[in-house]
N, C-alpha and C positions, 0 to 999 in steps of 0.2 A: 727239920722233919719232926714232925711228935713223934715221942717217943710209942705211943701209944694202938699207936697207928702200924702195923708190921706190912711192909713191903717185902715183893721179891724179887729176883734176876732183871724180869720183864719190865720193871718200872710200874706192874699196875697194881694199885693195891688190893691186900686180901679183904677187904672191907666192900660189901657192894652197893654201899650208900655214898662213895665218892665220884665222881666222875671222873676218869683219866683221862687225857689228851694226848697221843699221838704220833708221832708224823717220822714213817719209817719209807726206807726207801727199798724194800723187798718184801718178797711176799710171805715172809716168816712172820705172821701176825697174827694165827690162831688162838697162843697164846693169851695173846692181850683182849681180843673180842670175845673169849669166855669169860674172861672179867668184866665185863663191862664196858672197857672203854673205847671211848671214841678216836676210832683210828682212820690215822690218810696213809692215803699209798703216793707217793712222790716217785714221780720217773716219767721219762723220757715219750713211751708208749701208753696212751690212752689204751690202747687193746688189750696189749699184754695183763696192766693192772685191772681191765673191768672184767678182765677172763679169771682172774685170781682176788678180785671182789665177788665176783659170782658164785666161785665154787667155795670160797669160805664161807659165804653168806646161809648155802647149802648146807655145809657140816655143822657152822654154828648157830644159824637163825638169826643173826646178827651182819648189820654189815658196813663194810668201810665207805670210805668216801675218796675221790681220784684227785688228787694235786697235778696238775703239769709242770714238770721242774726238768733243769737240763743244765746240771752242776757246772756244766763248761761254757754254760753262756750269762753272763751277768745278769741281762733284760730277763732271761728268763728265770732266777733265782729271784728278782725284786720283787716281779710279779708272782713270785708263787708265796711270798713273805708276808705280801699287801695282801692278797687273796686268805691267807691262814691267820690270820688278823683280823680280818674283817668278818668269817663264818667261825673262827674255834668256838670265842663265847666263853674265854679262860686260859687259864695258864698251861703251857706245855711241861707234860709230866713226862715224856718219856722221846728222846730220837734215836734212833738204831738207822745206819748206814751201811748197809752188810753191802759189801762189795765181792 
């Protein structure tokens, strides 16, 4: 990490000329879309996440992007790996699993 460079908790930097990457599996992500970065929401539920991209997108004028992921099924972790690989466009700065 540069030193230079000051992060915090959240993984996104204080800096808002870097782009952060992402990829959380709750909807605890306010935080990070006041910064800048570019967040997925990974789960099971299309609905759930696009009712909680919505109303973030609301609060912060910013907004995430929906992963389909289902930790308990292989196929469907390969293809959410292949899919955030193929759109990020960069390195993953940040995963938070809140269960």
């Amino acid at each position: 990490m540069n030193r230079h460079r000051k992060r915090d908790c959240e993984g996104a930097s204080t800096s808002p000329r870097i782009l952060q990457i992402s990829l959380i599996t709750s909807i605890n992500a306010q935080a990070l879309l006041n910064r800048n970065a570019k967040v997925y929401f990974a789960g099971r539920s299309k609905q759930k996440n696009e009712e909680a991209i919505k109303q973030l997108k609301d609060e912060t004028g910013r907004e995430g992007i929906f992963l389909e992921l289902d930790l308990a099924d292989l196929k469907s972790v390969k293809k959410a790996a292949e899919e955030f690989r193929r759109y990020a466009l960069g390195n993953l700065s940040c995963l938070s699993n809140m269960l």
